[in-house]
C-alpha positions in Angstrom: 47.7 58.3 13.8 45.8 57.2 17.0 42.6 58.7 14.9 43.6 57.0 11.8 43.9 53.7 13.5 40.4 53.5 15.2 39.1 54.8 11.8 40.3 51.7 10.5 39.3 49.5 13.5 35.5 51.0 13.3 35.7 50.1 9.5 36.8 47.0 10.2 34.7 46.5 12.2 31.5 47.7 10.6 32.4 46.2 7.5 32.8 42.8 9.7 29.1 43.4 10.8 28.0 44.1 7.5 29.4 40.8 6.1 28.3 38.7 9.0 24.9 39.9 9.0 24.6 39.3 4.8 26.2 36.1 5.7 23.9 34.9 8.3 21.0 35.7 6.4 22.4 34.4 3.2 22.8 30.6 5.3 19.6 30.5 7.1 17.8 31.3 3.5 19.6 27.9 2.3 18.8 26.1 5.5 15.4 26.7 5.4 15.4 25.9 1.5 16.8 22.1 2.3 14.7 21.6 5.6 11.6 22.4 3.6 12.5 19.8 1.2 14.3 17.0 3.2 10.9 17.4 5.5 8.8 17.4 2.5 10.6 14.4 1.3 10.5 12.7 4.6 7.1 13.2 4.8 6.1 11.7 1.5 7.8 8.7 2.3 6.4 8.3 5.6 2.9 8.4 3.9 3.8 6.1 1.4 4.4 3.7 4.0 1.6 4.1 6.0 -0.6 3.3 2.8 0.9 0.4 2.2 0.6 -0.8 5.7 -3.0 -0.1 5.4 -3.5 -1.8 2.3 -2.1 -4.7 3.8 -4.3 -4.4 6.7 -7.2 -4.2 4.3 -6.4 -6.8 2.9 -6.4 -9.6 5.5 -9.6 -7.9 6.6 -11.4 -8.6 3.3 -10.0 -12.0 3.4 -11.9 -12.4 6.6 -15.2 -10.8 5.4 -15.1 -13.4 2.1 -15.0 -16.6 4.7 -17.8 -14.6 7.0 -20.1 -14.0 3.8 -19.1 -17.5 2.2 -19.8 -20.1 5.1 -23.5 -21.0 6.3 -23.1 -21.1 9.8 -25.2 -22.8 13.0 -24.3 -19.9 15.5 -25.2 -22.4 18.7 -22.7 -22.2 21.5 -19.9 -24.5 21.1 -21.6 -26.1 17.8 -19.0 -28.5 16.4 -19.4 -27.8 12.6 -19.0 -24.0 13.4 -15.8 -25.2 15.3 -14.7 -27.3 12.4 -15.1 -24.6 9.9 -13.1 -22.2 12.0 -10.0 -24.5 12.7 -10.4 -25.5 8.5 -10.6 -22.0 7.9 -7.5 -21.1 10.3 -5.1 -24.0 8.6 -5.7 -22.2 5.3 -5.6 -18.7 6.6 -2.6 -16.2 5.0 -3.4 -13.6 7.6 -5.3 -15.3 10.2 -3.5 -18.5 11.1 -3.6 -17.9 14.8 -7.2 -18.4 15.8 -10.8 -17.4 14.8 -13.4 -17.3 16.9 -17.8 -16.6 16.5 -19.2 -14.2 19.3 -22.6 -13.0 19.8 -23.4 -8.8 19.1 -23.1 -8.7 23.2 -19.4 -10.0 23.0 -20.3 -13.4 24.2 -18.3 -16.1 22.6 -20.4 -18.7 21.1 -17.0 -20.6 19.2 -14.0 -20.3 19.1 -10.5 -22.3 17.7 -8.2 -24.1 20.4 -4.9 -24.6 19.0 -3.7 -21.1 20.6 -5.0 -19.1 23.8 -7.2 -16.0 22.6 -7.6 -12.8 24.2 -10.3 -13.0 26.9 -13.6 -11.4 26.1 -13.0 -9.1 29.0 -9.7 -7.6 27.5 -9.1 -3.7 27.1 -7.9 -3.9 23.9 -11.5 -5.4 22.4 -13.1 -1.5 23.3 -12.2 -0.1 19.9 -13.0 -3.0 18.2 -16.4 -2.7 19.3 -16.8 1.1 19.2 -15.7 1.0 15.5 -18.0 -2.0 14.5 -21.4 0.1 16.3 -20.0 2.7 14.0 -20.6 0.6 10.9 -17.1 -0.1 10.3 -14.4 -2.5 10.0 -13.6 -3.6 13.9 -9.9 -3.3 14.8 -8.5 -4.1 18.3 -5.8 -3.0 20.0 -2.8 -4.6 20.9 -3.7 -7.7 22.8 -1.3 -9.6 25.1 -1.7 -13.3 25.7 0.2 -16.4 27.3 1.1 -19.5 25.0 1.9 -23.2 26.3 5.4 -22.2 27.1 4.2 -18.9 29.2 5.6 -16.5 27.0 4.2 -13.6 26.3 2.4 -13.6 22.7 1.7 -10.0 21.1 -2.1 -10.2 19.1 -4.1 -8.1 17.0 -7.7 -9.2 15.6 -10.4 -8.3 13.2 -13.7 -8.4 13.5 -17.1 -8.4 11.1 -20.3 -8.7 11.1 -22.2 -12.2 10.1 -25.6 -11.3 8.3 -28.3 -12.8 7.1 -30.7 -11.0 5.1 -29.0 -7.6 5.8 -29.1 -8.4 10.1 -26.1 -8.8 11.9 -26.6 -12.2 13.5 -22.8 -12.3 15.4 -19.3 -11.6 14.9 -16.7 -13.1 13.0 -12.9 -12.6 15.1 -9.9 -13.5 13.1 -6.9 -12.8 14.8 -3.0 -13.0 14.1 0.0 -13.0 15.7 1.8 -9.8 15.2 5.1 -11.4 14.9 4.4 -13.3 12.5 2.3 -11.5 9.6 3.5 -10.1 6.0 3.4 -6.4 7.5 5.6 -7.5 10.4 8.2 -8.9 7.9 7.5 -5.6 5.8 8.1 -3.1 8.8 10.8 -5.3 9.4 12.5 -4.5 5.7 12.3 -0.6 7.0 14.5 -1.2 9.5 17.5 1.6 9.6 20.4 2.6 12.4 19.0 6.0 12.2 15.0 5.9 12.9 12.5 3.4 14.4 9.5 2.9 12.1 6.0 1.4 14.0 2.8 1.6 13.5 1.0 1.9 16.8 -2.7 1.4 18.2 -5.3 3.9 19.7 -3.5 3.6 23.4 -0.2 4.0 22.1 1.4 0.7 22.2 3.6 -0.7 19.4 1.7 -3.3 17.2 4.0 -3.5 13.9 8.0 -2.6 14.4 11.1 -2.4 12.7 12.4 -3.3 15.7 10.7 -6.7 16.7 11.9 -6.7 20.3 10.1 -3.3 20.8 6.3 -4.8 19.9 3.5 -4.4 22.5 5.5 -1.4 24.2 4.2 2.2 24.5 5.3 5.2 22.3 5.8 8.9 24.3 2.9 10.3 25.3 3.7 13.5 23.1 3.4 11.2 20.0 0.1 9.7 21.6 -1.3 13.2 22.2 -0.4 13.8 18.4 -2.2 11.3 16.7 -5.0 12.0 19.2 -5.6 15.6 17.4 -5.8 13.9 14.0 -8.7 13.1 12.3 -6.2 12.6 9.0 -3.2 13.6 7.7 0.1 14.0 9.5 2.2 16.0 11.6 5.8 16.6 13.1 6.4 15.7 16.6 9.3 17.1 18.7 9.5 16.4 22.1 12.1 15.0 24.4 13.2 11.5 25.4 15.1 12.5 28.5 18.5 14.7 27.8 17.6 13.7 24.1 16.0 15.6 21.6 13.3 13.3 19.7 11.3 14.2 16.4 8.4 11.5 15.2 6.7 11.7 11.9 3.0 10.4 12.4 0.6 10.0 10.0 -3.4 8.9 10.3 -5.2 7.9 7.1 -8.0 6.0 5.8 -6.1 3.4 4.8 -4.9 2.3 8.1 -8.3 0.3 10.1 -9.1 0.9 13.3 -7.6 4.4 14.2 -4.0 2.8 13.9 -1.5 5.8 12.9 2.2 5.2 11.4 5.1 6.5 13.6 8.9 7.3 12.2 10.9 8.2 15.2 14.8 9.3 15.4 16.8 11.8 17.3 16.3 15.2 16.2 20.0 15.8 15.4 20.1 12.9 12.9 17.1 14.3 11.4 18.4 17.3 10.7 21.8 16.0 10.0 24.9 17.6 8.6 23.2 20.8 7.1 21.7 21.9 10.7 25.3 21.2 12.5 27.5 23.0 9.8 25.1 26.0 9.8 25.5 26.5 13.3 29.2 26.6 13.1 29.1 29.1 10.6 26.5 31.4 12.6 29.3 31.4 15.7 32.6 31.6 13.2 30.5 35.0 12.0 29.3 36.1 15.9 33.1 35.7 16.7 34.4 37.9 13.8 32.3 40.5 15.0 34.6 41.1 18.0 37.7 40.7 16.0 39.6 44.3 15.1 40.8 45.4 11.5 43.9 43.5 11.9 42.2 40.4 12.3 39.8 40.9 9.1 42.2 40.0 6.1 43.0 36.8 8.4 39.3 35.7 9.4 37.7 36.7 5.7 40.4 33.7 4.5 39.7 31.5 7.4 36.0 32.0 6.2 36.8 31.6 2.6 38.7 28.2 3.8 35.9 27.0 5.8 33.7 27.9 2.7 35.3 25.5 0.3 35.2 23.2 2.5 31.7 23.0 3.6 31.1 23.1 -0.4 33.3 20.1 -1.1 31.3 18.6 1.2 27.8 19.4 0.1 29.2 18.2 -3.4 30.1 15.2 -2.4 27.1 14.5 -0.2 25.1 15.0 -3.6 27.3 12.6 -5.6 26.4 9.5 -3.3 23.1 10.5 -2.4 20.8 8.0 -4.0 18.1 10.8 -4.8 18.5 13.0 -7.9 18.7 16.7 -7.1 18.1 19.7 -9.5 17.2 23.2 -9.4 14.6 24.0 -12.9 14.1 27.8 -14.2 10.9 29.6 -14.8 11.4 27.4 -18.2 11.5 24.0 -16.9 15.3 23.9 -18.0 17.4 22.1 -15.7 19.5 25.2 -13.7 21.4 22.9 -11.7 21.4 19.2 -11.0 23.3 16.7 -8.6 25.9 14.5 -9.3 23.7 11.6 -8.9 20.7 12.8 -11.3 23.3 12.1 -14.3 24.3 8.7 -13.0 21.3 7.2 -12.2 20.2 8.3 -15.8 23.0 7.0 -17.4 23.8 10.4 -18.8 27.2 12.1 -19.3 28.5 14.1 -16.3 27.1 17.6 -16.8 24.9 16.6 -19.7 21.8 17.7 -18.3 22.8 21.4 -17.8 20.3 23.2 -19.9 17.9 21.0 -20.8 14.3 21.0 -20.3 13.0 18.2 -17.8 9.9 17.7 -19.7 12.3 15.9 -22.2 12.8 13.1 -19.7 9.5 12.8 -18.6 7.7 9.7 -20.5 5.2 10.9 -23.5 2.3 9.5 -21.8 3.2 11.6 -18.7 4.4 15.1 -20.3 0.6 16.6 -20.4 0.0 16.1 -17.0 3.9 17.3 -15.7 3.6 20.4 -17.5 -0.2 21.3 -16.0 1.3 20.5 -12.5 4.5 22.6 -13.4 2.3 25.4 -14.9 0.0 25.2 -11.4 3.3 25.3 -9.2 5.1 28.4 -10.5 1.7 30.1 -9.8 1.9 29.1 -6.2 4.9 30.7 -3.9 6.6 28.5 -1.4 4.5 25.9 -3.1 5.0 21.9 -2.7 4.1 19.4 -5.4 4.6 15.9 -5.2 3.5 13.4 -8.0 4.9 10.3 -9.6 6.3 10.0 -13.7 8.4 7.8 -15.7 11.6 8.9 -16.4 13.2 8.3 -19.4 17.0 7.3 -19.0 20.1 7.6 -21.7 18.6 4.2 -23.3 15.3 5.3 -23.5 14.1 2.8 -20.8 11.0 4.4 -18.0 11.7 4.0 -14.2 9.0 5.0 -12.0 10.1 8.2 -9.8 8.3 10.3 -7.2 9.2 13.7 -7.5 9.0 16.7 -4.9 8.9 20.4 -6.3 9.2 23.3 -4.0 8.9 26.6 -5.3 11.8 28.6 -4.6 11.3 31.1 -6.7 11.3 34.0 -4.5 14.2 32.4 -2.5 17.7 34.6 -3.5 19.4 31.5 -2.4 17.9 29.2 -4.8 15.8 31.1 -7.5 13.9 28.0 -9.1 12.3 25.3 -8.4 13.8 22.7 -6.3 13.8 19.0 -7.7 13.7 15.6 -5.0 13.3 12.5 -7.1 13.3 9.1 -5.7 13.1 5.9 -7.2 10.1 4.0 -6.5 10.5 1.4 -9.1 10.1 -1.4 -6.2 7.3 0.1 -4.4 5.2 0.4 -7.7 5.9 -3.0 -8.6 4.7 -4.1 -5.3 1.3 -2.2 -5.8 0.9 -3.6 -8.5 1.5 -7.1 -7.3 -1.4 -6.3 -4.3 -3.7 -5.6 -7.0 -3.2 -8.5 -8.9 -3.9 -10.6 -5.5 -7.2 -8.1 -5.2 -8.2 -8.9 -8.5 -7.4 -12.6 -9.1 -7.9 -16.3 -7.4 -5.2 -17.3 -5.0 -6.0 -20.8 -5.9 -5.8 -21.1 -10.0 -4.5 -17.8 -10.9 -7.8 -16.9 -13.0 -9.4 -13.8 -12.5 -11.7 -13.4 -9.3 -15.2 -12.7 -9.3 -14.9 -8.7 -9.4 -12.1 -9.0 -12.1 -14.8 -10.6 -14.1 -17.4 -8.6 -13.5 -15.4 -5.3 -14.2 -14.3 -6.8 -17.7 -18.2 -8.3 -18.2 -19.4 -4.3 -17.8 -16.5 -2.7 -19.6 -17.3 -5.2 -23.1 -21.0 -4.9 -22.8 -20.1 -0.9 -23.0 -19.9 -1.6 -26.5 -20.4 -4.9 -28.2 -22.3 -8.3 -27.3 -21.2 -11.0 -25.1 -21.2 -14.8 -25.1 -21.7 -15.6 -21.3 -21.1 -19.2 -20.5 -21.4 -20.5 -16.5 -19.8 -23.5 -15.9 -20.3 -25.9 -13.1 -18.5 -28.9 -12.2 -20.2 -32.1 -12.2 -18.4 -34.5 -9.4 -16.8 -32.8 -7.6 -18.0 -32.9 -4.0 -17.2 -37.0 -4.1 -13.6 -36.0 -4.9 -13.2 -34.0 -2.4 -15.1 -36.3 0.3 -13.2 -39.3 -0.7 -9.7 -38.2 -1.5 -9.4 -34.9 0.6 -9.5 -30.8 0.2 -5.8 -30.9 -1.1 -7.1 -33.4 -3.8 -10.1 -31.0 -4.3 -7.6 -28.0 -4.5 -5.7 -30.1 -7.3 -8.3 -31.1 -9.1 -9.7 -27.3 -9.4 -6.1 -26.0 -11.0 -5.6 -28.8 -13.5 -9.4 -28.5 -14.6 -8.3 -23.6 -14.9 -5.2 -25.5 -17.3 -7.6 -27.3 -19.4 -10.3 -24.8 -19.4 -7.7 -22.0 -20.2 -6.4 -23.6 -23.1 -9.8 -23.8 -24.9 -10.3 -20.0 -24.5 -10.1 -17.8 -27.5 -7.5 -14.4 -27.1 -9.2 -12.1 -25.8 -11.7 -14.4 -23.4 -11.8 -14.3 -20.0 -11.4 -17.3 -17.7 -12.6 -16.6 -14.5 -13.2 -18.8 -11.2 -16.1 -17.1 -9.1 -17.0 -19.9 -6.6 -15.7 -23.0 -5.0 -16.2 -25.6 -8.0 -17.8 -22.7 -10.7 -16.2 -20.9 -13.6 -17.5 -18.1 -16.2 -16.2 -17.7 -19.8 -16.8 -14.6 -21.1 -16.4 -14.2 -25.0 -16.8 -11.2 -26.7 -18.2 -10.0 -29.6 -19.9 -13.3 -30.0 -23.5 -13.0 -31.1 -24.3 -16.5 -32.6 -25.5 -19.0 -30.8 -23.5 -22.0 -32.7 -20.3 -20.3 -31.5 -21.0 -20.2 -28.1 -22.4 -24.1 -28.4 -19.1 -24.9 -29.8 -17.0 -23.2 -26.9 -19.5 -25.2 -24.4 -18.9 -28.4 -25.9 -15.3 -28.1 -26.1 -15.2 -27.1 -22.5 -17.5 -30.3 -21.4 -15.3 -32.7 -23.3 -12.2 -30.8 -21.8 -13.7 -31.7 -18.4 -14.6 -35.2 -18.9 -11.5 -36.2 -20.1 -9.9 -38.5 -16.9 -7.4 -36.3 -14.3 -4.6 -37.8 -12.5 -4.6 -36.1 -8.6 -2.5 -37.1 -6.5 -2.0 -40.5 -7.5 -5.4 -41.2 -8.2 -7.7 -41.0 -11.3 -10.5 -39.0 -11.2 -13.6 -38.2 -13.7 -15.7 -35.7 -13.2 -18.7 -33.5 -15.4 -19.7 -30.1 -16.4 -22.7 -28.3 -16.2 -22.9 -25.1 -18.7 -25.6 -22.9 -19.0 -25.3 -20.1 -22.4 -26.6 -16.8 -22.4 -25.8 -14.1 -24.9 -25.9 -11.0 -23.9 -26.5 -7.5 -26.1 -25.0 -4.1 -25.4 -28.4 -3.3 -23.5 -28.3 -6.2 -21.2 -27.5 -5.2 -17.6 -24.2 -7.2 -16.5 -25.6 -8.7 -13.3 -28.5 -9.9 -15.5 -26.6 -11.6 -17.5 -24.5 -13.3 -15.1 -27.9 -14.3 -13.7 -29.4 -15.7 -16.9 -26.4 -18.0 -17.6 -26.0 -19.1 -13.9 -29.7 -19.8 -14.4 -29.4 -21.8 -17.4 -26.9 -23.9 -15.6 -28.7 -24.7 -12.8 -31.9 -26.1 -15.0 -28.8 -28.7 -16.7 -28.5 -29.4 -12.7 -31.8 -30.7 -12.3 -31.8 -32.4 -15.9 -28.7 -34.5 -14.5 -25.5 -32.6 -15.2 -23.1 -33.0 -17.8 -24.8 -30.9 -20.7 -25.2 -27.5 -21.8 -28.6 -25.1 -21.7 -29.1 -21.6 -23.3 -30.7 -19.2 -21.4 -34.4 -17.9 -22.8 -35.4 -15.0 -20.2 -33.1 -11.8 -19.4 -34.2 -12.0 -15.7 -33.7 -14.9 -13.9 -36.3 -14.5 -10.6 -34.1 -17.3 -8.1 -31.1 -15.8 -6.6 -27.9 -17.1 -8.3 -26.4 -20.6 -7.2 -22.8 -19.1 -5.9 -25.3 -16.9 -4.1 -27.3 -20.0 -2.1 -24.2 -21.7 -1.9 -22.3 -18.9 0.1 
């Protein structure tokens, strides 16, 4: 009976073993399933950020460039028109509003704005700047660290490029900012969450741009530091330790980020890995115990397992039904295997609906060639990692903008399929898009920029002929002497209203200099057609504004040139600035047609700048 009994015990026991070991493999084949995709996930975010942060960046720093290329000036030390433009230019400033400043190649300051203390030349923080513009590229400082009026302590970051003439870099243009106060600050600020701190940090370490704004000009670990040190680009996990605390930082280094900066996501390492690390762990020791547990016990311990089981699946279940990220598991097919709670209700679909069916009837027409070559190019790749962004198509029919994450899981037992994040990034498209419209267009009327009109001048001389009519207003310097700039600035977008409602569809209106506009018509190859469109656009001018309480009358200068498939686009730009500029010295207030394809004087906007 004795014999019997340990029979049964050494069953029991072995079968126990059996069962724990399946078990424990079984769980860590899961775990590493969802850390591979919640790190995948976070990752993709984290470099989402950090290109927007960098476009941001890039954008204040082309700002800067545009007033450093646009503006004639003296270089003498403390030269009062320099000074004059630099305080003009920092009351107008979106990104630079703090101060500007002029220094010689040798750091020297030759100008500089008053209204707020500036970095002296002798600071630290000015070493990368200079390293990066011997290097040929945009200079960047570090965090800087000055006193205002009041003695507090004012965190500052500044740009720097080069001022040429005739390709030779004469001095240096400084713009700086107040890190506090700038559009990425209030955008780091927006990524603010209880459970990680998002910066973006300098070369040395220190905070510039926070989510936390009590935490800017402070110092990151060293770990992190020695992290971004080792990349060129890309990004990379961090773990280190923060005392008794476990710590684990996201950084990633790109192009898009000047000046060596790199974007940082810290948080504890137990929030990071969450609820799926903790309840794994509490399995693996519920199985280590019931290996020391006899044949009596098993019957007892299998249901105590089965119990914790259900459980830990209730609450996986209901983790996926608030989760704001859609979830699914796709077959060899592309037929959805499995999907998340949420997938259905952020679709709009019936509960369960999707079971079955293949993803690529979701995906937006437009976008279904290019899902199934990426889904083809996956399945071929084990433990492979995709990410790309698609329209999704909802219950209505309406597309949202989603940025998916596959992992292959194919050879995963757990999983068998591939493994589905999708996020929607409706708001961060729309915000891209909104950058790109600012890229592209005049911050003053609206119209389309310089390089917006160019572009479209080179894309409809691909194929047809093009009216090109420069127009220059006649007047316009007295306006802005006698009445002021915000008269001037007035004056400029009731003349883009005029001028944009005598423009055919499919025209373009654009504003490429202070006081000059282009009109580009295509497919216009007679020269009475353009003639009429310059006489309508003089008598648009001439007709008396109102600005600011004051009547004004002013002119227009228009020089024609049509331009044939053949022409270059520069060239024709050039001809019809050209034929402008001889109504200029006839007086103003006509129109000319160019008569030579290449102008030999350098374009007015040109001798202006």
């Amino acid at each position: 009976m004795r014999l019997r009994n340990w029979i049964a015990v050494v069953v029991s026991v072995l079968l126990l073993v059996a069962v724990g070991i399946v078990g424990v493999l079984v769980n860590r084949s899961a775990l590493r399933a969802a850390d591979t995709v919640h790190r995948a996930d976070s990752l993709a975010l984290a470099v989402n950020n950090a290109t927007l942060a960098g476009q941001m960046q890039l954008l204040s720093a082309k700002e800067l460039k545009g007033f450093a290329d646009s503006h004639a000036f003296n270089l003498g030390i403390g030269y009062v028109g320099d000074q004059q433009a630099l305080e003009a230019y920092v009351a107008k400033s979106t990104s630079f509003g703090y101060g500007a400043a002029i220094a010689a190649p040798n750091g020297t300051i030759l100008n500089a704005t008053r209204s707020n203390p500036l970095p002296v030349g002798t600071d630290p923080g000015y070493e990368p700047m200079r390293a990066l513009l011997l290097a040929g590229k945009l200079g960047v400082s570090s965090v800087m660290r000055v006193e205002d009026a009041t003695g507090a302590t004012v965190a500052v970051e500044a740009f720097a490029v080069p001022i040429q003439v005739s390709g030779a870099t004469l001095a240096i243009l400084l713009g700086y900012h107040k890190i506090a106060d700038t559009t990425l600050q209030a955008y780091t600020v927006r990524l603010r969450s209880e459970g990680h701190l998002t910066t973006i940090v300098d070369t040395t370490g220190r905070i510039g741009f926070t989510s936390d704004s009590e935490k800017i000009g402070a110092t990151v670990d060293p770990a992190v530091v020695a992290a971004a040190a080792k990349l060129s680009t890309g990004s990379a996990f961090v773990e280190y330790r923060a005392g008794r605390t476990a710590m684990i930082s996201i950084v990633v280094k790109n192009e898009n980020l000047p000046g060596g900066w790199v974007y940082v996501r810290t948080q504890t390492l137990a929030s990071f890995d969450g609820a799926v690390h903790s309840r794994s762990q509490t399995i693996n020791v519920t199985l280590l115990a019931m290996l020391l547990i006899g044949a009596v016990g098993i019957s007892i311990l299998g249901y105590r397992t089965q119990v914790q089981r259900r459980r830990a699946d209730e609450r996986f279940q209901a983790l996926f039904q608030h989760a704001p990220d859609m979830v699914a598991v796709l077959d060899a097919e592309g037929r959805v295997a499995y999907s998340s709670p949420s997938a259905a209700s952020v679709l709009h679909f019936p509960a369960g609906s999707l079971q079955g069916s293949s993803v690529f009837e979701l995906v937006h027409p437009d976008d279904r060639p290019r899902m199934r070559e990426a889904f083809a190019e996956l399945l071929t790749e084990r433990d492979g990692v995709l990410r790309l962004q698609t329209r999704i198509l909802n219950a209505t029919g309406k597309a949202t903008w989603f940025e998916f994450t596959a992992s292959n899981q194919m050879q995963n037992p757990a999983l068998t399929g591939i493994v589905i994040n999708a996020r929607d990034i409706s708001e961060n498209r729309a915000f891209q898009e909104r950058l790109h419209h600012e890229a592209t267009h005049d911050a003053l009327t609206g119209l389309p920029n310089r390089r917006r009109m160019q572009d479209a001048l080179g894309t409809s001389l691909e194929d047809d002929a093009v009216a090109v009519l420069f127009v220059d207003l006649d007047g316009f310097k007295p306006v802005n002497d006698a009445h002021g700039h915000e008269a001037g600035d007035e004056l400029l977008r009731q003349v883009a209203d005029r001028l944009s409602t005598c423009v055919r569809e499919g025209d373009v209106l654009a504003r490429v200099g202070g006081d000059e506009f282009v009109v580009l018509m295509p497919g216009v190859t007679a020269q009475a057609d353009a003639d009429t469109m310059s006489t309508r656009v003089r008598l648009a001018v001439e007709r008396p504004f109102q600005v600011l309480g004051n009547e004004v009358v002013i002119g227009a200068s228009v020089g024609v040139h049509l331009a044939t498939p053949s022409d270059d686009p520069d060239q024709a730009l050039r001809a019809a600035d050209h034929a402008m500029y001889a109504v200029k010295h006839l007086g103003g207030g006509r129109r000319a047609v160019s008569d030579q394809p290449e102008p030999t004087r350098t374009g007015r906007h040109r001798a202006e700048a």
